[in-house]
N, C-alpha and C positions, 0 to 999 in steps of 0.2 A: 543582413537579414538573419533574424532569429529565427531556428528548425520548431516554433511554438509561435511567431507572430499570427498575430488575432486569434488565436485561442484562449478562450477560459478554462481553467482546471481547478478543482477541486480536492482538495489530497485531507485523508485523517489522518492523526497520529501524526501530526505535523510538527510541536514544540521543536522536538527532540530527533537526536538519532537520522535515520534514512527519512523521515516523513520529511526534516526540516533542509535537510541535503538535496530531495526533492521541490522543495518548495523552492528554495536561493537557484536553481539549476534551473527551476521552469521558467522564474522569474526572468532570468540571466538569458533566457532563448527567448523572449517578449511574450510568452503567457501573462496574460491578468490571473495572479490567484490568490485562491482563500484555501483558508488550511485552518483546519481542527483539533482541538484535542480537550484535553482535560487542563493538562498543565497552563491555565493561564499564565500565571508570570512569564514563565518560560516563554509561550506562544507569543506575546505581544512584542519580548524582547526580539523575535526572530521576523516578527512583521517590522518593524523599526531598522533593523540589521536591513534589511531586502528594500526597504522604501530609501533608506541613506547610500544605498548601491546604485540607485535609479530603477529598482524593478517596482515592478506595483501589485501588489500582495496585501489581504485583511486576513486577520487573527479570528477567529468565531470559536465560542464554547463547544465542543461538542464531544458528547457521550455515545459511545456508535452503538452502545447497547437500547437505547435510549429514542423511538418512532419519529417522539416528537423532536428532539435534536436535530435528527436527520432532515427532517420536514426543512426545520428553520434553518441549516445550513445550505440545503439548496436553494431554499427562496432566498435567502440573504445574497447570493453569488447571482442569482439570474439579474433580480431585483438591483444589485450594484451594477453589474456588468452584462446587461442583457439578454446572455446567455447560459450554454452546458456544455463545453465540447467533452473535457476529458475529466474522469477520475480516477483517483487512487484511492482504494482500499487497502492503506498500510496500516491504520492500527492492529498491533497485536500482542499477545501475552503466553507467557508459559509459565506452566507451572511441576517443579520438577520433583514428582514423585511417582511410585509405580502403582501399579494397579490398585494393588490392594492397599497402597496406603493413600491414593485420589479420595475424598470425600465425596457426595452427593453434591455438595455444595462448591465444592472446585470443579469438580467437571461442569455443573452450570455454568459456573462464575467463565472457565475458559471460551466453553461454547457461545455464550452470552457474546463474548469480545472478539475472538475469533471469527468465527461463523456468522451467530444471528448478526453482528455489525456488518459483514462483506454483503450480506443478504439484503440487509435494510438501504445501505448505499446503494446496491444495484438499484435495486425499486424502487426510490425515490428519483435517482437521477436519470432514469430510462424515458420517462415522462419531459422531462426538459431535453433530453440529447435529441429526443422525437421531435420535437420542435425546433429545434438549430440545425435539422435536416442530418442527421448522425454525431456519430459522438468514439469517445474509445475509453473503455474501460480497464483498468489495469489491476489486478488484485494481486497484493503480495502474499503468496504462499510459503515455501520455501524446500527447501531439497528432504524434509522429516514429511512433506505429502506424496511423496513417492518413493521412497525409501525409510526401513527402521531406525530410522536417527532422532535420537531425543527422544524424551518421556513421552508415555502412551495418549497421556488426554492430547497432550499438542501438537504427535502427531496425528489423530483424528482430525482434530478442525482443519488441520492443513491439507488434508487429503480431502476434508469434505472440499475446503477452497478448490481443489484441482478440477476436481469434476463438478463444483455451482458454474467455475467459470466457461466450462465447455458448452453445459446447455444454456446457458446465456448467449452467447455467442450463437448456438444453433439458433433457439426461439427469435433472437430480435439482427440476425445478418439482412433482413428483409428490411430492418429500420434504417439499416446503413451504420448500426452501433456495433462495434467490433469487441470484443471480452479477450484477455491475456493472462495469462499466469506468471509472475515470475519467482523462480525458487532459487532462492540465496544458500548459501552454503554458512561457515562463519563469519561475520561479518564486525569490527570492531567500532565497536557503538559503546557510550556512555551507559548502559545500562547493561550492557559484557560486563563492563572493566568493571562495574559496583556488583556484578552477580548474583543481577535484580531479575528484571524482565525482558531484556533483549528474546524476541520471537526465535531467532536466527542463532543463540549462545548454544554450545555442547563441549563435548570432554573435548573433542577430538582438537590437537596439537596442532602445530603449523607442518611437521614432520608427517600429519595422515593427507595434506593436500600437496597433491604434484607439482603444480606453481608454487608453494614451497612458503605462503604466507595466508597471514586471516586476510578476507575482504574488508575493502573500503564502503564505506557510506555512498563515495561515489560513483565506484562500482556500480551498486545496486543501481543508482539514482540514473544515469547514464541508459542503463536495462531502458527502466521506466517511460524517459524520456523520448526513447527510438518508439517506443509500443502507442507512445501517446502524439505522434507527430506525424504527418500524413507520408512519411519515408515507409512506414509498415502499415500502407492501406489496403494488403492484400494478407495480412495477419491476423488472422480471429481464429479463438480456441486452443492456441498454442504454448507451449510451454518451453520459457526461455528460464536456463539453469543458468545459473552464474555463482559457483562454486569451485573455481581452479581445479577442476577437475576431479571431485572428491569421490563422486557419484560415479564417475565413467571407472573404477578399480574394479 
């Protein structure tokens, strides 16, 4: 028995990184999923990877800035696989500069992918989890929405995440759809090591966390997987930190 048989999940920011470690992990517990992102190449090679494992997973375009994406991500997963149980709202981006040298147009640009995307996810897939009788929502935030860690724009979105996901969770516990946070600490992902856009990248060393190393992909993925699986169906609006301890100093 898979801790995900007969569930559908929906994950963004799927190619790559925690999205696609999510995806082979839901797979792997007997979730049907579909997964998003931008990266097509990427994305199709990791739906191929997950269908050659025996899990069953489709690749979909999707821009989470972007109404209509969103639209057509979820009717493409109800439409394949008849339902909504669970999502993830992992895509994310930072961009690392201070205040006063953030643009107008990066603070957009963050907020756009950050935020408006966790925003647009909920709201599209609330409407189908209502219908499959509940659902669980999981939005990756990360340990800069509750603490000054990382540049200013990305800590906002991440803080705005912390608290969309609470009153979510308040507004629709009557639908049976539960909302989670989960806030990673460092976590070593392909876009760390290029010192690109990893959501989850900062200065801090393996020497500033007390377990004494950066997180795993499947770390995180693991988080995820408990919050989207009916073992935490007395969890909504919580916030699960998975950062070796960074935050507790």
């Amino acid at each position: 028995m898979g801790r995900l048989d007969g569930k559908v999940a929906l994950i963004s920011g799927g190619a790559r990184g925690m999205g696609a470690t999510e995806a082979r992990l839901f797979a792997s517990e007997g979730a049907r999923v579909v997964f998003g992102d931008v990266l097509d190449e990427e994305g199709k090679k990791v739906e191929t990877q997950i269908r050659e494992s025996g899990g069953e997973a489709t690749y979909v375009h999707l821009d989470v800035t972007r109404d209509a994406d969103w639209r057509a991500a979820v009717s493409a997963t109800v439409n394949r696989y008849g339902k909504l149980d669970v999502l993830v709202n992992n895509a994310g981006i930072v961009i690392r500069k201070s205040i006063e040298d953030t643009s107008e147009e990066d603070w957009d640009r963050i907020m756009a992918v950050n935020a408006k995307g966790v925003f647009l996810g909920t709201k599209h897939a609330i409407s189908a989890m209502r219908r499959a009788g509940g659902g669980s929502i999981v939005n990756i935030s990360s340990i800069s929405g509750m603490v000054a860690v990382c540049p200013p724009a990305y800590i906002a979105t991440k803080g705005a995440v912390r608290l969309f996901t609470k009153v979510t969770a308040i507004q629709h516990a009557k639908d049976k759809i539960r909302c989670n946070s989960i806030h990673p600490g460092p976590v070593d992902t392909p876009m760390r090591q290029g010192g690109l856009s990893d959501p989850t990248s900062s200065p801090m060393s393996t020497s500033a966390v007390p377990l004494g190393r950066i997180g795993t992909t499947e770390d995180i993925a693991y988080g995820a997987l408990y919050l989207a699986s009916d073992e935490s169906s007395f969890v909504t609006g919580s916030e699960l930190v998975i950062d070796g301890g960074y935050i507790a100093q």
